[in-house]
C-alpha positions in Angstrom: -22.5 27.9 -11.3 -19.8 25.1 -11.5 -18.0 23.5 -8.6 -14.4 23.3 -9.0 -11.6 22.2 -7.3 -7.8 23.6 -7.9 -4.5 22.0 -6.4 -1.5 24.3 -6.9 1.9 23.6 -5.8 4.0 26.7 -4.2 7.7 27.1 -4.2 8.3 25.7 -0.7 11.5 28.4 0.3 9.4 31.1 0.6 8.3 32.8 3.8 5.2 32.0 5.9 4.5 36.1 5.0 4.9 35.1 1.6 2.7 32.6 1.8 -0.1 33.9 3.5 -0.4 36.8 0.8 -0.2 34.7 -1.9 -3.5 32.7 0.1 -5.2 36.3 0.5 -4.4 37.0 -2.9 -6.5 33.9 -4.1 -8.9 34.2 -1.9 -9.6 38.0 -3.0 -9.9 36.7 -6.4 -12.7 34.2 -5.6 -14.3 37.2 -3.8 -14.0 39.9 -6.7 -15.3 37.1 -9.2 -18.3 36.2 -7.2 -16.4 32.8 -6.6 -17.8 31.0 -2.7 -15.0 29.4 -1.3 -16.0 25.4 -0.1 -12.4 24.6 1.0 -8.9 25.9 1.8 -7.0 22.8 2.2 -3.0 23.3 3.0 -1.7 19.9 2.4 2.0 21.2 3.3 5.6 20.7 2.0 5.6 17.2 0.1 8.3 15.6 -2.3 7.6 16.5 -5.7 7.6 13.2 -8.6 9.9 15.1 -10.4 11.9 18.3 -10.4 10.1 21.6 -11.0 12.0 24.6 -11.5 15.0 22.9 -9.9 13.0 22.5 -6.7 12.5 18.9 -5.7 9.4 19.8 -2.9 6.7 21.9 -2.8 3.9 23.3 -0.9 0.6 22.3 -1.4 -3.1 23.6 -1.3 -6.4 22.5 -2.3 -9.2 24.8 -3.1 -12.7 23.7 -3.4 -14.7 26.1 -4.9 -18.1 27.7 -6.5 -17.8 29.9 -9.7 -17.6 30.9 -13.7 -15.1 29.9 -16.3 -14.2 33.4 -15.7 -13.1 32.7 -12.6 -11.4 30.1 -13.7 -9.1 31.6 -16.1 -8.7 34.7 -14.0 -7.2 32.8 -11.4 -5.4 30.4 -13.4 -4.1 33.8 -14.9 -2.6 34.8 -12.0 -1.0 31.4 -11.0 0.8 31.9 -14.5 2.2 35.5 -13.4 3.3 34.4 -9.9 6.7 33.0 -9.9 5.6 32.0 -6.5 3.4 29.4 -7.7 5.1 26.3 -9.2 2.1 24.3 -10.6 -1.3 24.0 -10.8 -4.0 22.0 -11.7 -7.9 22.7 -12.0 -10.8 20.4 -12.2 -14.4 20.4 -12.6 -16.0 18.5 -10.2 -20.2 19.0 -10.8 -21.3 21.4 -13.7 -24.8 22.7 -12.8 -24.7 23.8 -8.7 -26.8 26.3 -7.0 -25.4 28.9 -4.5 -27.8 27.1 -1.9 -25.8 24.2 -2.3 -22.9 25.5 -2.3 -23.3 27.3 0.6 -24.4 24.1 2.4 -21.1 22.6 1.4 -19.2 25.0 2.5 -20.9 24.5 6.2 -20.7 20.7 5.8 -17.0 21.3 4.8 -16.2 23.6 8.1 -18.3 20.9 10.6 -16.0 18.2 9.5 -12.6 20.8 9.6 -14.2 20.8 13.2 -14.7 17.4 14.0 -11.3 16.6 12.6 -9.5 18.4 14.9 -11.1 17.7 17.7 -10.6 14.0 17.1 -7.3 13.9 16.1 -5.5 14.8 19.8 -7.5 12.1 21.3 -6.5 9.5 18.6 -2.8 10.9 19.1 -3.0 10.0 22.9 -4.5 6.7 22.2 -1.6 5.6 19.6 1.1 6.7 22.1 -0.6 4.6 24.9 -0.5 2.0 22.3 3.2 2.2 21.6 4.3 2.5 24.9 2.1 -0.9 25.4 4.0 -2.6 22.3 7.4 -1.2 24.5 6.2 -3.0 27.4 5.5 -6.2 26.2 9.2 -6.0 23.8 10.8 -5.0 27.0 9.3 -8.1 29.0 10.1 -11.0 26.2 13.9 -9.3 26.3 13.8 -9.7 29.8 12.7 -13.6 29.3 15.2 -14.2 26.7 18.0 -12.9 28.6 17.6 -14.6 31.9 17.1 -18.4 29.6 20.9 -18.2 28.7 21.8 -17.5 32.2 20.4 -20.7 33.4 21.8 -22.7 31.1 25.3 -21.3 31.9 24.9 -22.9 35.7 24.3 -26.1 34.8 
């Protein structure tokens, strides 16, 4: 087996029921070709470098992945036919992997999807205390500045 990773770009107008049978459609391909999926990474609508079927954003996912050449091409086939899919892009990332190992990747890859967002409300909290503390301080030098020009005016 070969570990793989795949970043395809998605027409960013369709629906989110669209969407997620496109994702089920991918994911039953990895399935039916005896593919183990590592990662599922939606990345989300971004600007596009340049214009792609007259679209200037798209959607976009990552897939980390276990499998064959044949799975390869069979899914890369299928991005081809979808007039859903905009772009896509494969990538080989380590040529000689066993399932083990894959498998443990796939759990090291879930802990940290974990860990992630557990983390991130807490750092979210701590930048907005942050902010309103940079507010605060801005609010008390404009309060300086303006009551200097006053006392000038009375003498």
């Amino acid at each position: 087996m070969r570990k793989y990773e795949t970043v395809f770009i998605a027409d960013p107008d369709m629906s989110d029921q669209a969407r997620e049978e496109l994702f089920e459609k991918v994911k039953n391909i990895l399935d039916k070709e005896g593919g183990i999926l590592l990662n599922f990474d939606e990345w989300g609508v971004k600007k596009l470098s340049y214009e792609i079927k007259k679209k200037l954003r798209g959607y976009y996912v990552c897939l980390t992945y276990g499998g064959t050449g044949e799975l390869v091409t069979e899914l890369e086939r299928n991005f081809r036919l979808s007039d859903l899919v905009m772009k896509f892009m494969t990538i080989l990332i380590t040529e000689h992997v066993t399932e083990e190992s894959l498998k443990e990747d796939a759990e090291q890859f879930k802990e940290a999807a974990k860990q992630a967002a557990l983390a991130t409300p807490q750092e979210e909290d701590q930048e907005g205390a942050d902010e309103e503390d940079d507010l605060d301080e801005d609010n008390a030098d404009e309060e300086e500045t303006e009551s200097e020009p006053a006392e000038e005016s009375k003498e």
